[in-house]
C-alpha positions in Angstrom: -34.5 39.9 12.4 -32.9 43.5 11.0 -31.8 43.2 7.6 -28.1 43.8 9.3 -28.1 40.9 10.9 -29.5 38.9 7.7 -26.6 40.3 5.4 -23.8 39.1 8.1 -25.3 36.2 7.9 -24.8 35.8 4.2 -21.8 36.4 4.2 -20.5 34.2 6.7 -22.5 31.5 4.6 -20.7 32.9 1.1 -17.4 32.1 3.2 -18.4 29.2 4.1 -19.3 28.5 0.1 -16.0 29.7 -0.9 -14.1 28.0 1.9 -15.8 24.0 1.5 -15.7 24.4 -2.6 -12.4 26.4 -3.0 -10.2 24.5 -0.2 -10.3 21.6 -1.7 -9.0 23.3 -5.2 -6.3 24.6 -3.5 -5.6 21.5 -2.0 -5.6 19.7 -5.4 -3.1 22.7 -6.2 -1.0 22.3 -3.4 -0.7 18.2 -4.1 -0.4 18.4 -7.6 4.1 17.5 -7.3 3.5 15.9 -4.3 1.2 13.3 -5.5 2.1 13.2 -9.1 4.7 10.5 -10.7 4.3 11.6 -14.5 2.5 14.1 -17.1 -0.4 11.3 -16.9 -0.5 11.8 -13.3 -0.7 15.6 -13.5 -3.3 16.1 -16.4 -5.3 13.6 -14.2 -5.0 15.7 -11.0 -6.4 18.6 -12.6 -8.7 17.1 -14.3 -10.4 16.6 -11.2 -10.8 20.5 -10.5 -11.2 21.2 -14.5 -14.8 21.7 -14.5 -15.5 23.3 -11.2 -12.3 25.3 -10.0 -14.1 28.7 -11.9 -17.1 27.9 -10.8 -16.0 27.7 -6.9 -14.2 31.2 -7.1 -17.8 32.5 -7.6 -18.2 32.2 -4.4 -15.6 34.8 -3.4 -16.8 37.4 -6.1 -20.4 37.1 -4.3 -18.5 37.9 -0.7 -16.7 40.8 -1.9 -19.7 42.0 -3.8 -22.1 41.9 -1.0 -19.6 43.2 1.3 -19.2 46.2 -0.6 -22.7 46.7 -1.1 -23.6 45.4 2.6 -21.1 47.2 4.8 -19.4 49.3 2.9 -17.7 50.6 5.9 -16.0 47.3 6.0 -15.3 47.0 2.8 -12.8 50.2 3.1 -11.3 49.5 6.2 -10.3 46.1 5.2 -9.1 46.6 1.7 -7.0 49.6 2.8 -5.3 47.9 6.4 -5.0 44.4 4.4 -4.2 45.8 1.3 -0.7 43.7 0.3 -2.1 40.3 1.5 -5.0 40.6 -0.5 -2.9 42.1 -3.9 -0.8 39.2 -3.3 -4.0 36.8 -2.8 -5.1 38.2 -6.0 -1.7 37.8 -8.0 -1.9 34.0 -6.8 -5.5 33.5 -7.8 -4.4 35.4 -11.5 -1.4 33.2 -11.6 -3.1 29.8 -10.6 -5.8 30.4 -13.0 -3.6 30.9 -15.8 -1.7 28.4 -15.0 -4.8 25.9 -15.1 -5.8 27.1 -18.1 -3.1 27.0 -20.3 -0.6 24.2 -19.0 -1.7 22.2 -22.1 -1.7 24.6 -24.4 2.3 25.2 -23.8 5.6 22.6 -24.8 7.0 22.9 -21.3 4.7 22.5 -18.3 7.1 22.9 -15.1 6.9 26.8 -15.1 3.0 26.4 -15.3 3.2 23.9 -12.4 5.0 26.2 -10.2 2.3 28.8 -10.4 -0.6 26.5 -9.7 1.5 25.4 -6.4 2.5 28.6 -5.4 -0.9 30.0 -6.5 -2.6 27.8 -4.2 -0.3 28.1 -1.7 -0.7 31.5 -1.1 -4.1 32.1 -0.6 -4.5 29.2 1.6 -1.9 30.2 3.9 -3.0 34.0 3.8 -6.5 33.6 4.2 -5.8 31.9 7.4 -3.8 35.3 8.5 -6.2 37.4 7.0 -9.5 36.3 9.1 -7.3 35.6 12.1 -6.9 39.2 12.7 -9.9 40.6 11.7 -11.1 38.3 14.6 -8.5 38.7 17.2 -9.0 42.9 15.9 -6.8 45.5 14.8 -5.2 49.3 15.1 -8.3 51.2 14.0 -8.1 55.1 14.8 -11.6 57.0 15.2 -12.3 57.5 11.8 -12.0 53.4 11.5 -8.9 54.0 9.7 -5.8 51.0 9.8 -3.2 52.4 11.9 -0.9 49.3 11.7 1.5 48.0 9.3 2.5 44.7 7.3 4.5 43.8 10.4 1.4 44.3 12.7 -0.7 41.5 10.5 2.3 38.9 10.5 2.0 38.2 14.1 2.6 34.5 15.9 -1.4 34.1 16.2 -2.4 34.9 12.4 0.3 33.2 11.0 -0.8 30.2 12.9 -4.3 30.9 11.4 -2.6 30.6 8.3 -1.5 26.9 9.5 -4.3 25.8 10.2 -5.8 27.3 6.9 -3.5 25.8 5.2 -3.3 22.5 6.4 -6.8 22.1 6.3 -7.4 22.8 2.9 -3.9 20.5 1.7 -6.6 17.7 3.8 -9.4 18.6 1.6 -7.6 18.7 -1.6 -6.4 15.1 -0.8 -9.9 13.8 0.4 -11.0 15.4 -3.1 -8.5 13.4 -4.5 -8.9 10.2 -2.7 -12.7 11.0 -3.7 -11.8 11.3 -7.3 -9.3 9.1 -8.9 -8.4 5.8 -8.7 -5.3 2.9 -7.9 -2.0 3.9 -7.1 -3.0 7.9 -7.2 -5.7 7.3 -5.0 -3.3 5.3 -2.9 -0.5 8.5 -2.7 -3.8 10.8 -2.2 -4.7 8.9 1.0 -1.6 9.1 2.0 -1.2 12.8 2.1 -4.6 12.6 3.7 -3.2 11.3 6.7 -0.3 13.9 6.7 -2.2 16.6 6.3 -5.0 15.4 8.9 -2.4 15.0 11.4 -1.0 18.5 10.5 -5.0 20.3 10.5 -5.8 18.5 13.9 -2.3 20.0 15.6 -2.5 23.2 14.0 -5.9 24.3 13.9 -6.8 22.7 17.2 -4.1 25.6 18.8 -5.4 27.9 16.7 -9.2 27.3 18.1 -8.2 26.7 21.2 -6.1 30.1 21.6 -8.7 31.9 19.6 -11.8 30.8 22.0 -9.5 31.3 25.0 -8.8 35.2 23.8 -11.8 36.2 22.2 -14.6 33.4 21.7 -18.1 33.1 23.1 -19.0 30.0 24.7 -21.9 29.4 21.7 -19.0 28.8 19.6 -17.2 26.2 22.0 -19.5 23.7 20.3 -18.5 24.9 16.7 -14.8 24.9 17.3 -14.9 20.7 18.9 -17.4 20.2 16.3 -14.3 21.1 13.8 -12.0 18.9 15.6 -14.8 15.9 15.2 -14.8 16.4 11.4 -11.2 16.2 10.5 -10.9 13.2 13.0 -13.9 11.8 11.2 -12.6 12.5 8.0 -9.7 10.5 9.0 -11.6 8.0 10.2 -14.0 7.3 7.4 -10.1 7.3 5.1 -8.6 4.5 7.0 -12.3 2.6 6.3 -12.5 3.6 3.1 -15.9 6.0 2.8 -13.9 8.6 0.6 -17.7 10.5 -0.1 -17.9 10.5 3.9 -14.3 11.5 4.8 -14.7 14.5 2.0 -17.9 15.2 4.1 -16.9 15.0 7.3 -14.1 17.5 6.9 -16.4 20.1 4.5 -18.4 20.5 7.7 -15.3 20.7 9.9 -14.5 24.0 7.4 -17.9 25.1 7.8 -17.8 24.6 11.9 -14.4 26.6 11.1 -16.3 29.5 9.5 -19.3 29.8 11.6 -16.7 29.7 14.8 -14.9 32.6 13.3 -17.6 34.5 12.7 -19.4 34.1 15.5 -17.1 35.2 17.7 -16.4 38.2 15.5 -20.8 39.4 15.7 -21.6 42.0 16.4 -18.6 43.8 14.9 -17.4 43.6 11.8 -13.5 44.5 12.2 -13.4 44.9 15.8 -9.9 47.2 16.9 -7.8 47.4 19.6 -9.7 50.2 21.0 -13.1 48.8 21.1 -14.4 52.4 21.1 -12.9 52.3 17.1 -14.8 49.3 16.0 -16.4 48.9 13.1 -20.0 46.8 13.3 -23.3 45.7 11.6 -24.7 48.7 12.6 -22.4 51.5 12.2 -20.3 50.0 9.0 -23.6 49.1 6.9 -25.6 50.6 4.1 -28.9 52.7 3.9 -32.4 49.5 5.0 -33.2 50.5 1.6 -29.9 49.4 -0.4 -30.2 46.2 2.1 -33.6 45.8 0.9 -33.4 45.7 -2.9 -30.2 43.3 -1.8 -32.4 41.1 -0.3 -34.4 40.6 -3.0 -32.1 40.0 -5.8 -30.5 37.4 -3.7 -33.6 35.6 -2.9 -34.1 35.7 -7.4 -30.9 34.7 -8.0 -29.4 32.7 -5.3 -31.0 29.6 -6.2 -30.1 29.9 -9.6 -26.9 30.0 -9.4 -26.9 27.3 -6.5 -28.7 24.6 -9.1 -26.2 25.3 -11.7 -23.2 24.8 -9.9 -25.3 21.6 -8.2 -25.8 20.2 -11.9 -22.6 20.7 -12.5 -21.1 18.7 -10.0 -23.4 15.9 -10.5 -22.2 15.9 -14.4 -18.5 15.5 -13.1 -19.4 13.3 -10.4 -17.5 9.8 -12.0 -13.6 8.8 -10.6 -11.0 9.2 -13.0 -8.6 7.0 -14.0 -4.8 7.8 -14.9 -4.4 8.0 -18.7 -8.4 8.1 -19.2 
């Protein structure tokens, strides 16, 4: 396998990372005044996300990084044709974090809240838009420059990416929740979890249907109803009360999500409207030796970094309890 194909690889699984382990924290975001009666209620929401919501945006420094170093070709074209969404991604992340972090330390709260909503709002909704058009493809001229504007990325099909991103990661904030906490928290949590499973099944169910219809492969068929299996899974296992399977089931819905995504977008990388513009692995990456010394510092410091954030999560495994 070329060392092309090994680096698109990784970073469809870094997405994947970032997607399973940051949805649900932007879920949690999202449900935090949905969900939430009192101050007890709140600090107990976030608690749940406390020790891991840093941790899980990792995963998104990696992407970008190895993007960069990868494909650099990419890296350009997108962060110039997408530049707004992702300044405005990156003023919600700024905002949500801050607002995580210092909520307690301030005598009113509400303004703090509204950032962590909106903050996770945001991103969840425009990372749906964002990957729906590099998929679909956009204006690229010959020099694999973005011809388009704002207007051009808001169309009907990303923003019902957006949708489905968005309602699928309000699911898996509320299966984290039902996962996490306990009695009548636990009992509002589930409760969204069947709102928001309803919502993910309509929406994203269009959006895979329209995206395999326009551009998919049949490979990815299987990835795209293996989606719709785990959010009707996850809804199952809610309704019978397996909160570690339901929180499963719909991780791997997010991953068959991913891989459907990005399989249909190999070989290219930001494939245009032209598809003599497009940009793939083998005309938008980096010199075999760059991908080389790549490979081997991920292969020393991947699992690192994967045991640590495993230990972590098994230190903060226990349900929390309103007031605790």
């Amino acid at each position: 396998m070329e060392l092309t194909t090994v680096w698109f690889l990784l970073i469809a699984v870094l997405w994947i990372g970032y997607f399973v382990l940051e949805g649900f924290d932007f879920g949690v975001g999202i449900l935090l005044p949905l969900v939430s009666r009192d101050e007890s209620d709140r600090r107990t929401v976030l608690a749940t996300i406390g020790p891991v919501w840093d941790g899980n945006e990792v995963w998104l420094l990696v992407a970008g990084g190895a993007t960069f170093a990868a494909f650099p070709e990419w890296y350009a074209t997108l962060f110039s044709g997408f530049y707004l969404p992702l300044f405005l991604i990156l003023v919600a992340l700024i905002l949500r974090g801050v607002a995580i972090e210092y909520r307690n330390k301030s005598d009113g709260t509400r303004g703090w809240d509204r950032s962590l909503f909106f903050g996770s709002l945001a991103p969840a909704l425009l990372w749906g838009v964002a990957f729906a058009n590099i998929v679909r493809g956009v204006p690229l001229d010959a020099d694999h420059e973005y011809t388009g504007s704002l207007l051009t990325l808001l169309n009907p099909y990303a923003l019902l990416g957006g949708l489905a991103t968005l309602t699928l990661f309000t699911l898996h904030g509320a299966l984290f929740l039902a996962l996490r906490t306990e009695g009548e928290l636990r009992t509002r949590a589930v409760g969204w979890v069947k709102r928001a499973g309803a919502a993910a099944l309509a929406s994203g169910g269009a959006f895979l249907v329209i995206t395999q219809i326009t551009v998919g492969k049949p490979a990815t068929w299987a990835t795209a109803v293996l989606a719709a299996l785990g959010i009707a899974g996850a809804l199952l296992a809610t309704l019978r009360g397996r909160d570690g399977w339901a929180f499963t089931a719909n991780a791997v819905a997010i991953l068959a999500v991913t891989v459907t995504l990005f399989g249909n977008l190999w070989p290219n990388v930001m494939p245009a409207l032209d598809p003599a513009n497009s940009l793939t692995v083998a005309n938008a990456a980096s010199s075999p030796y760059t991908l080389t010394v790549m490979s081997w510092v991920a292969a020393v410091f991947t699992p690192v970094v994967l045991a640590y954030q495993g230990w972590t999560y098994w230190v903060f495994r226990k349900r929390l309890t309103t007031g605790a």
